[in-house]
Phi, psi and omega in degrees: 000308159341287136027270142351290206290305196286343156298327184289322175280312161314309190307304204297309198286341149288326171284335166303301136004339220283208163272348151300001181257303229284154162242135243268157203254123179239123159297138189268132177286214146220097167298178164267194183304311193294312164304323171290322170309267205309334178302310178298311195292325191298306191285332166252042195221353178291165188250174200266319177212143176247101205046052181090325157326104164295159169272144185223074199274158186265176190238173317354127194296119190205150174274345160259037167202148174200168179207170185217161170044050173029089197059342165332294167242131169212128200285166132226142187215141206089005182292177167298174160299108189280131163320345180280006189299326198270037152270106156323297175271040170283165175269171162191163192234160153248154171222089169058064151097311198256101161336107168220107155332137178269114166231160171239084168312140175281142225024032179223189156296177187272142199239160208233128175230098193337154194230140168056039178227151193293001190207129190254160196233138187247147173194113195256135175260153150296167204311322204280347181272020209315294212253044231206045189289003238275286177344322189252038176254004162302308189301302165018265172287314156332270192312319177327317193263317199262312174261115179306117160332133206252348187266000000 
């Protein structure tokens, strides 16, 4: 009998627990100073919800990352420069004003990256966005207003 009760509990308490609470783990970049300055100014110009998306930034908790709709969309601001930029034939998009370089990582969504800004801001959708830039006229004016053109 002893038994019984303390099974009952582990259960409830793994179900509290479960993997559906956590919030999904984002490498924090490390900018230089100067890049980190717009990233903090960029993270409090971020919008609260995006198409409906709440916001959920992942963790580790950094003023150079956020997210909406618990990984759907999720921001880093400082990343490096991705080497595909010095690809001639890369793709890129506008958004409201703002430059952003294409990559399709194989088996996720499309990841997005600033083009001709003193701080470059990466910003990856899920699968569900395949075909979809719509997201990143959120960002726009957020980047617009904090991180400066680099020309």
């Amino acid at each position: 009998m002893f038994l019984g009760p303390s099974a009952a509990v582990l259960v409830l308490a793994a179900a509290g627990c479960s993997l559906s609470d956590a919030r999904p783990s984002v490498p924090v970049p490390t900018p230089s100073a100067e890049a980190a300055a717009y990233c903090e100014a960029l993270h409090e110009e971020l919008p609260e919800t995006i198409l409906e998306l709440e916001r959920s930034d992942p963790s580790p908790d950094s003023e150079l990352t956020a997210g909406w709709g618990d990984g759907a969309i999720v921001l880093r601001c400082g990343v490096p420069r991705p080497a595909k930029m010095d690809d001639p034939q890369s793709e890129g998009v506008e958004a409201d004003g703002v430059q952003w370089m294409l990559e399709q990582p194989e088996g996720s969504g499309p990841r997005f990256t600033t083009t001709y800004r003193k701080a470059y801001v990466e910003v990856t959708l899920d699968s569900t966005y395949a075909h979809d830039i719509t997201p990143l006229a959120s960002f726009a004016g957020p980047v617009a207003k904090t991180v400066p053109n680099r020309l």
